[in-house]
C-alpha positions in Angstrom: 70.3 -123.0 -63.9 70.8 -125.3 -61.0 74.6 -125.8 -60.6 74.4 -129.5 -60.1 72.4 -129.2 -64.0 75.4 -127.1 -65.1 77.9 -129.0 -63.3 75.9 -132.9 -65.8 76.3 -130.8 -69.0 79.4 -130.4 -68.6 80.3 -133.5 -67.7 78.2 -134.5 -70.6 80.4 -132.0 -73.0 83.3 -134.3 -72.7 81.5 -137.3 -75.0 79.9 -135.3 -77.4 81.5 -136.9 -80.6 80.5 -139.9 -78.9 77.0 -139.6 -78.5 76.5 -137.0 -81.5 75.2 -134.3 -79.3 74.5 -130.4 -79.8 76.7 -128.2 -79.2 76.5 -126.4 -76.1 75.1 -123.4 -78.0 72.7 -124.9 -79.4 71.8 -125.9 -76.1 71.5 -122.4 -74.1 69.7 -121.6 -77.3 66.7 -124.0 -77.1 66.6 -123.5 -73.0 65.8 -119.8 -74.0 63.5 -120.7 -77.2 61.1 -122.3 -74.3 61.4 -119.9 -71.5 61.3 -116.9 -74.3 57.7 -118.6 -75.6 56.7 -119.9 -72.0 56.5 -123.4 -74.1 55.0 -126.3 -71.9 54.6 -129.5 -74.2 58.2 -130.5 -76.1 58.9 -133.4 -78.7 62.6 -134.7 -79.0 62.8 -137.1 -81.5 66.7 -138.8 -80.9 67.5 -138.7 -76.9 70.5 -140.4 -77.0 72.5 -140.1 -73.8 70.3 -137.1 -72.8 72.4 -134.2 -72.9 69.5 -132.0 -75.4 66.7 -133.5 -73.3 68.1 -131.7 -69.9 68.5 -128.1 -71.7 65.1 -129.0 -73.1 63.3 -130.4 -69.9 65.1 -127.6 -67.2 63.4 -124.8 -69.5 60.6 -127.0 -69.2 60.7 -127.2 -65.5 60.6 -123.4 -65.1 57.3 -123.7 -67.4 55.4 -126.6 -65.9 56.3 -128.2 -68.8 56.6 -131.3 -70.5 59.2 -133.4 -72.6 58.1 -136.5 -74.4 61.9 -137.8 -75.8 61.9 -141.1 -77.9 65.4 -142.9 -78.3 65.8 -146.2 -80.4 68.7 -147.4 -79.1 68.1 -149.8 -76.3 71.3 -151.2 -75.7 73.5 -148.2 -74.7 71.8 -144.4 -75.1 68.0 -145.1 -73.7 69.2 -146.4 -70.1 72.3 -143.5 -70.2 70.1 -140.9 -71.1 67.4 -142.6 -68.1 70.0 -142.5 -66.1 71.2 -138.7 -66.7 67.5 -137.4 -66.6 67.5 -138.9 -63.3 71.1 -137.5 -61.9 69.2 -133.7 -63.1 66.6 -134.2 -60.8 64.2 -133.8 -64.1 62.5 -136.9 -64.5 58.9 -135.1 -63.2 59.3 -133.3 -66.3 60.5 -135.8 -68.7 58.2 -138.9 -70.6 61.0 -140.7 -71.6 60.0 -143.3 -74.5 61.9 -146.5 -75.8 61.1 -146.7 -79.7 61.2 -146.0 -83.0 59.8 -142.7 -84.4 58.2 -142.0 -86.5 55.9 -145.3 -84.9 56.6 -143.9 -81.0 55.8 -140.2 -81.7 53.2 -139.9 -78.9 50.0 -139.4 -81.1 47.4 -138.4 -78.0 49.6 -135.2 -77.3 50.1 -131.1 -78.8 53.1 -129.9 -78.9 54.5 -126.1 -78.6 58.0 -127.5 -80.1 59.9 -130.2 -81.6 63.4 -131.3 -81.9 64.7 -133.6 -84.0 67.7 -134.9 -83.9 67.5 -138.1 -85.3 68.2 -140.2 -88.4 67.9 -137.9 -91.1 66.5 -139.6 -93.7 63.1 -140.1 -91.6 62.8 -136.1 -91.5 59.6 -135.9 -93.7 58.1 -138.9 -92.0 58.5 -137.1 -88.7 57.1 -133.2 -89.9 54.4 -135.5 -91.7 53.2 -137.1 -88.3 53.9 -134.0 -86.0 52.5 -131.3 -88.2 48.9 -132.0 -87.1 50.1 -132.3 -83.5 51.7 -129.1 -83.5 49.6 -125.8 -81.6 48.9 -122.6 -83.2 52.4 -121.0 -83.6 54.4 -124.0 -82.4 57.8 -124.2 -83.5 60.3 -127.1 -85.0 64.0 -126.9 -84.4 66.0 -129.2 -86.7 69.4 -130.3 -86.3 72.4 -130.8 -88.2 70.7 -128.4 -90.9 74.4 -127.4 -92.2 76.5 -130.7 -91.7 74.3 -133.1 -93.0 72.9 -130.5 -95.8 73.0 -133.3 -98.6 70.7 -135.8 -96.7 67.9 -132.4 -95.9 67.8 -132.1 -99.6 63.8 -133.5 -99.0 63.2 -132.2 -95.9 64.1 -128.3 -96.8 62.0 -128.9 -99.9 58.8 -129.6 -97.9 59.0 -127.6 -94.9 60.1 -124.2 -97.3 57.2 -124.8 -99.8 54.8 -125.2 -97.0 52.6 -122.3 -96.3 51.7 -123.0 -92.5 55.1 -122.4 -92.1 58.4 -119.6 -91.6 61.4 -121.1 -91.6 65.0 -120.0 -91.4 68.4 -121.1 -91.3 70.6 -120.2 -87.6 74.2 -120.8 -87.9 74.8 -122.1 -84.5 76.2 -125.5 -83.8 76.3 -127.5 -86.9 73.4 -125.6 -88.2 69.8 -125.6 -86.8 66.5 -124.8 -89.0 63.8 -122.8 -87.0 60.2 -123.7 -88.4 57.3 -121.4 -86.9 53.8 -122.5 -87.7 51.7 -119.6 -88.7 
């Protein structure tokens, strides 16, 4: 990874609890999901300042990849996270998108992956909408599987009762839930 990348995350690191971001686990984790499964179109659903998006888009780069990231809040995280994108030299990679998802999920696109990261009551809104825009073996990672367990309670129950789908639990960060469509 490009030290100057390195040199942003870190940097990044330091307002974490701020902007609710992974952790850097997490992080290194979904950098190598991509280049593991040469993954070229991504879904973030929850940008905030950026930090997920740059581990997401410089896999992406190495991939000739793309990241389509949606953040709601206008006053504060869309223009930081703009603004970071930028400082990692990543914007060629990055379709940055001010709006509401599930309404700004880009509905023209496939997708070898989504993130979300995002408010967690929407969950089944968001699989409901992406599952049809998900390739053959495309995989969902899902966030704050663990610490927000009690608001998944919906979520979990649809994606482990659906049959297009593996998923498991990884206790990394503050738990992610892999989904692989079949």
């Amino acid at each position: 990874m490009d030290p100057k990348i390195q040199s942003l995350l870190k940097e990044l690191e330091k307002t974490r609890h701020i902007y609710w971001n992974i952790s850097p686990e997490v992080g290194q984790f979904l950098n190598d999901l991509i280049l593991e499964n040469n993954i070229k179109s991504a879904l973030e659903i929850g940008s905030s300042n950026g930090y997920s998006g740059i581990w997401i888009a410089e896999a992406l780069s190495h991939t000739n990849g793309i990241l389509h990231t949606i953040e709601s809040h206008k006053k504060e995280r869309y223009a930081l996270g703009h603004e970071n994108y930028k400082k990692a030299g990543l914007l060629k990679n990055i379709n940055h998108i001010l709006g509401h998802a599930p309404e700004a999920i880009p509905k023209d696109e496939k997708y070898d992956l989504a993130f979300f990261d995002a408010t967690k009551y929407e969950h089944p809104q968001y699989f409901e909408i992406v599952k049809p825009l998900l390739n053959d073996k495309a995989i969902i990672v899902t966030d704050n599987i663990n610490s927000h367990k009690e608001m998944f309670e919906e979520y979990l129950k649809i994606i482990f009762e659906d049959k297009d789908f593996n998923s498991e639990i990884i206790n990394i960060g503050t738990g992610i839930l892999i989904s692989r469509k079949i």
